[in-house]
C-alpha positions as CSV (number, residue, x, y, z in Angstrom):
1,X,-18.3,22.1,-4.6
2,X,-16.8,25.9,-4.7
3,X,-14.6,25.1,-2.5
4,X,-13.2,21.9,-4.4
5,X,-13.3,24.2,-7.0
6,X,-11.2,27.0,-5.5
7,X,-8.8,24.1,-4.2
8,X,-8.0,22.9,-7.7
9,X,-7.2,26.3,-8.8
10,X,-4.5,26.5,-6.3
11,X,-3.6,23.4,-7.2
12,X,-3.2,23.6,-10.8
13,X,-0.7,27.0,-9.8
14,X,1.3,24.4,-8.2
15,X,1.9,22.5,-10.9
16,X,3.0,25.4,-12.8
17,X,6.2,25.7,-10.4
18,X,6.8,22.2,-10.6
19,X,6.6,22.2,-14.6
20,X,9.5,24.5,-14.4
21,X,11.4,22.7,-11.8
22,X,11.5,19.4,-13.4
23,X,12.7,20.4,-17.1
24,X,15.8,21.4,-15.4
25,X,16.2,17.3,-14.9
26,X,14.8,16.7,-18.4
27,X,17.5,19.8,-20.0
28,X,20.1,18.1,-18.2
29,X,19.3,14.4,-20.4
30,X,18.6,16.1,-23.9
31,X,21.4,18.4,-23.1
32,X,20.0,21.7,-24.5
33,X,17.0,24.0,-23.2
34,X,15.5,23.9,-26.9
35,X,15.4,20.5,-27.7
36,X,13.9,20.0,-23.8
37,X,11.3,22.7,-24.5
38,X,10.6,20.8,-27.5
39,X,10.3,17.5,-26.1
40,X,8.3,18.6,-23.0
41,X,6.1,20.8,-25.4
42,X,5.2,17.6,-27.7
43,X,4.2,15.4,-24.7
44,X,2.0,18.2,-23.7
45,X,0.5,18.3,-27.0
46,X,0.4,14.7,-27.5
47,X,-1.8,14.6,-23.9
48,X,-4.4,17.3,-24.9
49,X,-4.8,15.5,-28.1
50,X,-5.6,12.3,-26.3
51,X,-8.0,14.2,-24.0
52,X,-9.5,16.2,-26.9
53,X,-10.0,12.9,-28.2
54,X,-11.7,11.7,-26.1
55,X,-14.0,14.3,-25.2
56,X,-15.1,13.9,-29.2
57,X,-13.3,18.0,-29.1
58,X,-11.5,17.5,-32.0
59,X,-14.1,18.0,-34.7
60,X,-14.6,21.7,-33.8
61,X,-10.6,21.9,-35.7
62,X,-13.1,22.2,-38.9
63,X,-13.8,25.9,-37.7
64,X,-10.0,27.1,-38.3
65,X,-10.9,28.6,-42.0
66,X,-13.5,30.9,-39.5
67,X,-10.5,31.8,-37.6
68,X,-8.1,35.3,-38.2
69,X,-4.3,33.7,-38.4
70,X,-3.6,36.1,-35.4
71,X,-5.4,34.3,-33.1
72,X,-3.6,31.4,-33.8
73,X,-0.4,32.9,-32.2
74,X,-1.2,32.5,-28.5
75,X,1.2,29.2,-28.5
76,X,4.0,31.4,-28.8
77,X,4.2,32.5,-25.4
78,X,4.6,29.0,-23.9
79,X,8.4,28.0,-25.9
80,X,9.4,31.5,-24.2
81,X,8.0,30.9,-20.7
82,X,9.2,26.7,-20.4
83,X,12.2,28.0,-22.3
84,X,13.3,30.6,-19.6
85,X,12.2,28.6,-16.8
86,X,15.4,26.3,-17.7
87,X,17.5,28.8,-17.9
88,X,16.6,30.7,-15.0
89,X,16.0,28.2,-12.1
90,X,19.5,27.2,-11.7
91,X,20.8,31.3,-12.1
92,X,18.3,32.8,-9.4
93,X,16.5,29.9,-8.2
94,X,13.0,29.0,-8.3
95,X,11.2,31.4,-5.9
96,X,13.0,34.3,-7.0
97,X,12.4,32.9,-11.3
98,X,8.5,32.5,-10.3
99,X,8.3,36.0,-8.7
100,X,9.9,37.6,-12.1
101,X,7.0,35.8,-13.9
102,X,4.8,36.3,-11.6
103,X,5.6,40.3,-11.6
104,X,5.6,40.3,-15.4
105,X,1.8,38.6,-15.1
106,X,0.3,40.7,-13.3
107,X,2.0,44.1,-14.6
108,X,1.0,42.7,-18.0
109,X,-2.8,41.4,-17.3
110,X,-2.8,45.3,-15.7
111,X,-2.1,46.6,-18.8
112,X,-4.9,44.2,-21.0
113,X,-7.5,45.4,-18.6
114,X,-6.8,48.7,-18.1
115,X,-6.3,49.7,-21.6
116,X,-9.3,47.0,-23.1
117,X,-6.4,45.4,-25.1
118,X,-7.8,42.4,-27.0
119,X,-11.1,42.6,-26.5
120,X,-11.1,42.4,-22.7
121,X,-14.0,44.6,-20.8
122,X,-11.7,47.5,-19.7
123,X,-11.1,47.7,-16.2
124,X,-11.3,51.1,-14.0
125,X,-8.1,52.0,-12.2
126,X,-8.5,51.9,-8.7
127,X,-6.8,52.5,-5.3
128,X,-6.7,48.4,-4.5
129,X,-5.0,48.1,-8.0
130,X,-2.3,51.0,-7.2
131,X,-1.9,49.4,-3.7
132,X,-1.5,45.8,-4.8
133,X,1.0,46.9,-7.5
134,X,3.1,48.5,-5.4
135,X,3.0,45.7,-3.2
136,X,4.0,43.3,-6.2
137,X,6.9,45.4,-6.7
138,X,8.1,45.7,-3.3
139,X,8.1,42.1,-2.9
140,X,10.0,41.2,-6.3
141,X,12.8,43.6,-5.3
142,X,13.0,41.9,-1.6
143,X,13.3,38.8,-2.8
144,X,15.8,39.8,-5.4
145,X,17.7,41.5,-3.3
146,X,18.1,38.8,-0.7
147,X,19.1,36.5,-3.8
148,X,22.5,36.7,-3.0
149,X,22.5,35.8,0.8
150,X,20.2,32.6,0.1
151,X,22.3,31.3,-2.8
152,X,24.4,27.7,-2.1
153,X,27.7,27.2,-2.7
154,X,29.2,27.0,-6.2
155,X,25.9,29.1,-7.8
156,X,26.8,30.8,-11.1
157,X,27.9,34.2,-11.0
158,X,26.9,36.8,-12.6
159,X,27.8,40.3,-14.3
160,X,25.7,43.5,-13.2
161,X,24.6,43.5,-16.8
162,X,23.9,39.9,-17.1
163,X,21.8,39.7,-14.2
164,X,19.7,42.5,-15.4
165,X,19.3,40.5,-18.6
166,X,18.4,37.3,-16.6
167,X,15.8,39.8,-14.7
168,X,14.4,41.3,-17.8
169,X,14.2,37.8,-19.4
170,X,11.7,36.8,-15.9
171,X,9.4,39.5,-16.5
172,X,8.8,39.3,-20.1
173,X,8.3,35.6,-19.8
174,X,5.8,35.9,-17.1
175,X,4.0,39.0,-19.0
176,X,3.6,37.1,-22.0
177,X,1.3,34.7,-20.0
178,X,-1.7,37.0,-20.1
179,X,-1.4,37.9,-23.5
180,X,-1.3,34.5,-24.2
181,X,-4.4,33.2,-22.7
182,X,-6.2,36.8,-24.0
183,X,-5.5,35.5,-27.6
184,X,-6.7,32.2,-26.6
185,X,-10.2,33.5,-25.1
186,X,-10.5,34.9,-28.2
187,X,-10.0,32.0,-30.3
188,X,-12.3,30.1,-28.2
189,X,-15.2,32.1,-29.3
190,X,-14.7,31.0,-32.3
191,X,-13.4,27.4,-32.1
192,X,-15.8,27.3,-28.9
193,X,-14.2,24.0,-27.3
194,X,-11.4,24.7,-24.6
195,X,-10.0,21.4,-25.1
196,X,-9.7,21.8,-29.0
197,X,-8.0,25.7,-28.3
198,X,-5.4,23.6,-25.9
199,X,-4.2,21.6,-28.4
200,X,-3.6,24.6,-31.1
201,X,-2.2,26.8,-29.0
202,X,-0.1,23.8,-28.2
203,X,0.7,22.4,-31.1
204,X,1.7,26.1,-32.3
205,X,4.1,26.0,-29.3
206,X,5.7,23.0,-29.9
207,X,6.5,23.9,-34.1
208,X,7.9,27.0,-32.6
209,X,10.2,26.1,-30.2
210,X,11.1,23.2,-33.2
211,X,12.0,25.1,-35.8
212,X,14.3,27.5,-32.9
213,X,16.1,24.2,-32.1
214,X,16.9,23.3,-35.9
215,X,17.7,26.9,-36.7
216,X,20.2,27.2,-33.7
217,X,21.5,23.6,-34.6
218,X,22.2,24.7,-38.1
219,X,23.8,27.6,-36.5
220,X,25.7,25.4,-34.1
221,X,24.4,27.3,-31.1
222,X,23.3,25.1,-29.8
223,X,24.2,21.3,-29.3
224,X,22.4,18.5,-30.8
225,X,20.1,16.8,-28.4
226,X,20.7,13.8,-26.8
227,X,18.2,10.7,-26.6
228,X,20.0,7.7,-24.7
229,X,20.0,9.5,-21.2
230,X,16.5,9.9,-21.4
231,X,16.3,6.1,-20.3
232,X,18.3,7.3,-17.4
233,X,15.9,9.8,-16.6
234,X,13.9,9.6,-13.4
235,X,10.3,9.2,-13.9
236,X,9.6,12.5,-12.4
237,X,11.5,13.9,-15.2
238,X,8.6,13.5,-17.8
239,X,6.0,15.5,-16.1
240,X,6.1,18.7,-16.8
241,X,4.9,18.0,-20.2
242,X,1.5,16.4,-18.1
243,X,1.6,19.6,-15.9
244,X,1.9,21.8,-19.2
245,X,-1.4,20.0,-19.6
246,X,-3.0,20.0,-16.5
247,X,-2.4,23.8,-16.0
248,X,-4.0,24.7,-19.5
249,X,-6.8,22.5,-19.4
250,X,-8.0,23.4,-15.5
251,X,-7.7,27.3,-16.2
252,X,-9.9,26.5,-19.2
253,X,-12.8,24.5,-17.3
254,X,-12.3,26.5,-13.9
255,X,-13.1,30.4,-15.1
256,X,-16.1,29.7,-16.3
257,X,-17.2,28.6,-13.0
258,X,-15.4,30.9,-10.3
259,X,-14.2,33.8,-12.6
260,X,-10.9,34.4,-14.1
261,X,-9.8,37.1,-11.1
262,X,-10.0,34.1,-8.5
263,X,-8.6,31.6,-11.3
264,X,-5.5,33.6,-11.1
265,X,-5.4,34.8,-8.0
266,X,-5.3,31.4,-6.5
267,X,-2.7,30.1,-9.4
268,X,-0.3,32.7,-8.8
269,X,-0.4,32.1,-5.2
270,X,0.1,28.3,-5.8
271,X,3.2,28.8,-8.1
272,X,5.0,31.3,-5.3
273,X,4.2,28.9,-2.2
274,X,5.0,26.1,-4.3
275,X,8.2,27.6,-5.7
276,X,9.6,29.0,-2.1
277,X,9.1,24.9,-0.5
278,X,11.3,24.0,-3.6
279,X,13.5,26.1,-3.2
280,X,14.0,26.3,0.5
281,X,13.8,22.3,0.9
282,X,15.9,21.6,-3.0
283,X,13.4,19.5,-4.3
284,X,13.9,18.1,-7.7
285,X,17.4,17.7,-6.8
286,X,17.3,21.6,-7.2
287,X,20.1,23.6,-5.0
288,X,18.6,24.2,-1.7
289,X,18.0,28.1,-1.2
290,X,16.6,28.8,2.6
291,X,13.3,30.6,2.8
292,X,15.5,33.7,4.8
293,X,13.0,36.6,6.5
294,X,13.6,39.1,3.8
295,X,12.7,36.4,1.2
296,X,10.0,35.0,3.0
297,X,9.2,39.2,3.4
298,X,8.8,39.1,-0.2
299,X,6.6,36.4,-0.9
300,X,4.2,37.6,1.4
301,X,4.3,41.0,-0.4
302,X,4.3,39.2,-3.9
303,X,0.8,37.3,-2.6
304,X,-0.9,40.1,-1.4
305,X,0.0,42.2,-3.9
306,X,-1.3,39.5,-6.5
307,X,-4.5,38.7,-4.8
308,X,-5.5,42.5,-4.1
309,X,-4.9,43.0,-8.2
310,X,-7.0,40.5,-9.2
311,X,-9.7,40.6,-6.8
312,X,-10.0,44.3,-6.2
């Protein structure tokens, strides 16, 4: 059983990288990264509710008077992350996008336990930590730096000061991840079904990202969605909404059981394996980037580095 368990932890990382790799196809139907966030955000919602539902979760929603309105606000990290995803697969591609969030995860979960930020147990800084930060940093800047050589023809260009913005944009999304689920472990003390914290954090997501799409449309910053090519849409198209899902839901049932260190451990290595095969073999109709020896240099520095964080 621990090791079916320790199997779908590496699993549900592996749907993380897909989730970000198939919005691209359902951005390119709806024609704008908001109104896909959106979309994919409210199918995601719309599952947990059905699962909440079913799991008779939803009448612990009567403890949200109990609950302080900051602990509502882990759902904002997830329009940010799907969001950037979108924008940053077809710029750097995806092994190179998941090792920015990846980086930004684990400098950021660092900085939770180290400090005690948000009522986590603080954590004593050790030798393994140093060691498996520097090696997270070494293999980000590898990878990065072999971006170039393992980019296909007709990839956008970009500015030196627009690719440190597209950088910048990878690590923040990733290190809002911790945060997130940190504000979340908090409101499920209080709400004390995992299922019933899924859907608000969820539901606060999808509002979010909502009311961005119909400030930027009354802006015009954005174009107005589109809803006939949907039909057009492959059917692969519509899961990262049920990955969304799926990712939230098995980090929720599987810490309790083999402790949040392996949880991410093993979820962070699923996203960067997963990521580098879709990458190097362009699945998802995603430009084909080949898994060179520096990059492939850098993803075994990003792992190691990841796994001797967490589990040292």
């Amino acid at each position: 059983m621990h090791t079916a368990l320790l199997a779908a932890a590496l699993l549900v990382g592996c749907l993380l990288a897909v989730q970000a790799s198939v919005n691209l196809r359902l951005n390119a139907a709806v024609g704008t990264p908001y109104g896909a966030s959106t979309l994919q955000l409210g199918v995601a919602t719309g599952l947990l509710v059905v699962l909440a539902a079913a799991a008779g979760a939803l009448g612990a929603l009567g403890r949200l008077p109990d609950v302080e309105p900051w602990q509502l606000l882990g759902g904002l990290a997830s329009p940010l992350y799907i969001t950037s995803g979108i924008l940053l697969f077809p710029r750097l591609g995806a092994l190179a996008a998941v090792g920015l969030f990846v980086t930004g995860q684990m400098f950021a979960s660092l900085a939770l336990d180290l400090f005690g930020l948000l009522g986590l147990e603080r954590r004593e800084f050790g030798v393994g930590i140093v060691l498996g930060a520097v090696a997270v940093l070494a293999g980000i800047v590898v990878i990065i730096r072999g971006m170039k050589a393992a980019a296909p023809a007709g990839a956008p260009t970009m500015s030196s000061a627009g690719r440190a913005g597209w950088l910048a944009l990878g690590v923040v999304a990733g290190g809002v991840l911790p945060v997130q689920g940190a504000v979340n472990a908090r409101l499920r003390a209080r709400i004390e079904e995992p299922l019933t914290v899924a859907v608000i954090s969820f539901a606060v997501a999808t509002f979010t990202i909502a009311v961005v799409l119909l400030v930027l449309r009354a802006t015009r910053r954005t174009p107005k969605p589109r809803i006939a090519p949907l039909k057009r849409m492959p059917w692969w198209g519509w899961l990262g909404g049920a990955c969304a899902a799926a990712y939230v839901t098995g980090t929720f049932l599987l810490i309790p059981s083999i402790g949040a260190a392996v949880t991410v451990a093993l979820t962070v290595t699923g996203q960067q394996l997963t990521s580098a095969l879709i990458d190097h073999k362009g699945l998802f109709k995603l430009p084909r980037r080949s898994l060179t020896g520096p990059r492939a240099l850098g993803l075994a520095l990003l792992i190691a580095g990841s796994l001797t964080i967490q589990l040292a």
